[in-house]
Structure formats: structure tokens, C-alpha cells
C-alpha positions in Angstrom: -81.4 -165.0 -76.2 -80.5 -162.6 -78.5 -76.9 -161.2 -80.0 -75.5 -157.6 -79.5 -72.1 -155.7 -80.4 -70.3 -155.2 -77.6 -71.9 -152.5 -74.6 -70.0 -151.0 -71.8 -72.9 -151.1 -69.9 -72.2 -155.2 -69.9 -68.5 -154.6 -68.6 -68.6 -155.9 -65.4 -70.5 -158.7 -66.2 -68.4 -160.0 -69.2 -65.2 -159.4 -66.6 -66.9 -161.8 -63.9 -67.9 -164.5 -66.8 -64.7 -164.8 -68.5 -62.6 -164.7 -65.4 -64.8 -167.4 -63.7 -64.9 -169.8 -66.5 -60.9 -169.4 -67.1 -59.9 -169.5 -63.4 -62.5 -171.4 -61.7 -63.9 -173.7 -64.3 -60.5 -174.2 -66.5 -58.0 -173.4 -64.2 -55.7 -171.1 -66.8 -54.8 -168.5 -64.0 -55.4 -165.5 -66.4 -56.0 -162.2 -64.1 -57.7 -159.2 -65.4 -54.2 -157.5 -65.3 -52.9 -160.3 -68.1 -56.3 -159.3 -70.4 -56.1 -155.3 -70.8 -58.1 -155.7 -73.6 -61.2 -156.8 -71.3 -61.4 -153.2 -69.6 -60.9 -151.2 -72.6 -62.9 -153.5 -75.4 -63.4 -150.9 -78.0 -59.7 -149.9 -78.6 -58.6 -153.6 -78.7 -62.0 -155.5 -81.0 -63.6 -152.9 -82.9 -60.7 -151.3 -84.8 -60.0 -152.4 -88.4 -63.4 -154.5 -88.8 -62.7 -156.8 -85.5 -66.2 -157.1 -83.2 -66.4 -158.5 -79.3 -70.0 -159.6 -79.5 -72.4 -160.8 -76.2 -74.8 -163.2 -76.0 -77.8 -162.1 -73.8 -80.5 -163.9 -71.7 -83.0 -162.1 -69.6 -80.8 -159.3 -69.5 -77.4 -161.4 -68.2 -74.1 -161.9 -70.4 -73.9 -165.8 -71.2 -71.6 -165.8 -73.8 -69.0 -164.0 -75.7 -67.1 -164.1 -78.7 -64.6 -161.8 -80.5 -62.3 -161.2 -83.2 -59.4 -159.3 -83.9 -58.0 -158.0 -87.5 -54.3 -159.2 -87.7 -54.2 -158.0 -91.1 -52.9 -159.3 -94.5 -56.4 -162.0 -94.4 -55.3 -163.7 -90.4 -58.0 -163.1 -88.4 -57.7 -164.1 -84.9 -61.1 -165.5 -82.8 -60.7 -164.4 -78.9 -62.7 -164.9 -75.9 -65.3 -167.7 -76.9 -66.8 -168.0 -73.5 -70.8 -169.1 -72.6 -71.7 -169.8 -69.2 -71.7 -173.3 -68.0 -75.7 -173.7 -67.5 -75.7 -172.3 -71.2 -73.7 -174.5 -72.7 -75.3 -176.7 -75.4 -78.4 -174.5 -75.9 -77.2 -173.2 -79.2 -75.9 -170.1 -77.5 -72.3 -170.9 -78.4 -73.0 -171.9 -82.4 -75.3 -168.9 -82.8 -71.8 -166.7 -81.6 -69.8 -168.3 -83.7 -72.4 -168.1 -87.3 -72.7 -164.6 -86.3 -69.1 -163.7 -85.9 -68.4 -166.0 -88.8 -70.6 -163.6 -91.1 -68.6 -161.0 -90.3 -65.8 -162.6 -91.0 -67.1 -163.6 -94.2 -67.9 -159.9 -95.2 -64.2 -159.1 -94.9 -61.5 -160.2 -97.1 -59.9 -163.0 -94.8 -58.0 -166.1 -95.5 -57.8 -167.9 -92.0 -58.5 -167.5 -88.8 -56.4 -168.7 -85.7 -57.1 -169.2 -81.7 -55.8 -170.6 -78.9 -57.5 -172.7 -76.5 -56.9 -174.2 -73.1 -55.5 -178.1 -74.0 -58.3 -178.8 -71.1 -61.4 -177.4 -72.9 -61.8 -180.7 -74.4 -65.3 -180.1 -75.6 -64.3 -176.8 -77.4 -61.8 -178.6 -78.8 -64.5 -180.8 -81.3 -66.6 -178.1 -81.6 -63.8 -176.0 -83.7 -62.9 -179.3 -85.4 -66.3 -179.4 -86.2 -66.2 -176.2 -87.9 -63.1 -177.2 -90.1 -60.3 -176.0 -87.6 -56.9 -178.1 -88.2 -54.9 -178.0 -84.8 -51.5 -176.6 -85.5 -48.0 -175.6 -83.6 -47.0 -172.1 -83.0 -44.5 -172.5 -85.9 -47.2 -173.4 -88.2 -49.2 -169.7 -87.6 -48.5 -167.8 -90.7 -48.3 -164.7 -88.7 -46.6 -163.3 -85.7 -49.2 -163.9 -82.9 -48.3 -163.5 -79.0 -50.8 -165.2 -76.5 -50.2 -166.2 -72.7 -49.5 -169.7 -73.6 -51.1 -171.6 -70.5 -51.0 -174.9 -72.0 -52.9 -173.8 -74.9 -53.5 -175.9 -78.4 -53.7 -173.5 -81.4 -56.6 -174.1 -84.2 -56.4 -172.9 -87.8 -59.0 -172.6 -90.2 -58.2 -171.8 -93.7 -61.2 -169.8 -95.5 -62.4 -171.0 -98.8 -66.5 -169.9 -98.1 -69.1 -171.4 -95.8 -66.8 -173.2 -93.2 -70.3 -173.1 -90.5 -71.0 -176.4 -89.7 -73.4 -177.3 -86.3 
């Protein structure tokens, strides 16, 4: 397995992955019409210092994980997805301490996303990593997300917050 930025060349397959595990597997009901920033990755994730990163195996797209600047020190984490028969082989953690570097390297204060209230085992995972579940009013920015029975996470910054 190994981590790269984001490649076009990948599209289709992060498309099918993302859409499978939010429809089939979760049951959100998110189309590719709801996520435009899906078909045109660059202009949404790599602006400001955000990244949309892909996790690789045998040449196949198993997981994903990005983040956008919101500015002011709010970063927001987006699209956190690893295929199901993936799951548990450090492919999600090694995402996250990559992405979490980056993070690092910038001059941010917290960092906020929103989850399915069903992906239960995501859930502990950010908890693990010192994410505080919050309401929308308690998000010290203005974020919009398609709210599809979704619990928001908050981590406030204050150096090494990489637990496994």
C-alpha cells in the first residue's frame, strides 16, 4: 500500500468507492450530483494548502482522505473512505497520520467533520484521535454539509493529537 496526492487518472475509481460505501454500505443517499467536488478535485482540495490524498493497493484506490482550508486555523477533514475488505489493515490510520502532518505544517487550530450517525466504528476511531462530538452551533465557523443524519467531530489542535 502506499499514499499519493490526489491523480486524475484515479477519478473514476475514487467516484465508484466513495459512492458505494455512502449508498450501498451506509445508506446516506449522496449522488455524484450532491458532491461536485468529486469530479473536479483540484479546484475544491488543493487550493489554499488543502490535499485529497489516495491510498493505493496493487494499483486500486482503497482509501481516501481529504482536507479543505476554511481559513482563520478551521480545517475541515472530508471524504475518509477505505474499502470494506481494507478496513483494519492500517490503511485508514496511515491516511489520517499523513493528512494529520500536513495539517500540522499549517497554522491550524481545529479541525471539524461530519459523519454518518451510522458509521459507528468511525465514530471511536476519531474519538480516539481526540475528536469531541459537537452540535452544529458549537462549529466556530460557518460550515454547510448535506446533513444526512450526520454527527459532527471537533478536534482542537494543541500538537501531536495521532493516536492508533
Amino acid at each position: 500500500m502506499r499514499i499519493i496526492e490526489y491523480d486524475a487518472a484515479y477519478r473514476q475509481q475514487v467516484i465508484d468507492l466513495i459512492l458505494q460505501i455512502q449508498n450501498d454500505e451506509f445508506r446516506v443517499g449522496l449522488s455524484l450530483a450532491e458532491q461536485p467536488d468529486l469530479l473536479d478535485v483540484p479546484s475544491y482540495y488543493e487550493k489554499d494548502g488543502g490535499a485529497f490524498l489516495l491510498a493505493l493497493a496493487d494499483g486500486q484506490v482503497v482509501g481516501t482522505l481529504a482536507f479543505m482550508n476554511y481559513g482563520a486555523g478551521n480545517a475541515v477533514l472530508k471524504k475518509f473512505f477505505v474499502r470494506a475488505d481494507y478496513r483494519g489493515t492500517g490503511v485508514g490510520f496511515a491516511l489520517y497520520q499523513e493528512l494529520m502532518q500536513r495539517i500540522g505544517e499549517g497554522e491550524y487550530k481545529r479541525v471539524l467533520l461530519d459523519t454518518p450517525a451510522v458509521a459507528t466504528k468511525s465514530h471511536r476511531f476519531y474519538e480516539r484521535q481526540g475528536f469531541k462530538r459537537v452540535s452544529k452551533e458549537a462549529i466556530p465557523f460557518d460550515y454547510v454539509y448535506p446533513d444526512r443524519n450526520s454527527y459532527l467531530y471537533l478536534l482542537e489542535l494543541h500538537g501531536g493529537a495521532m493516536r492508533e
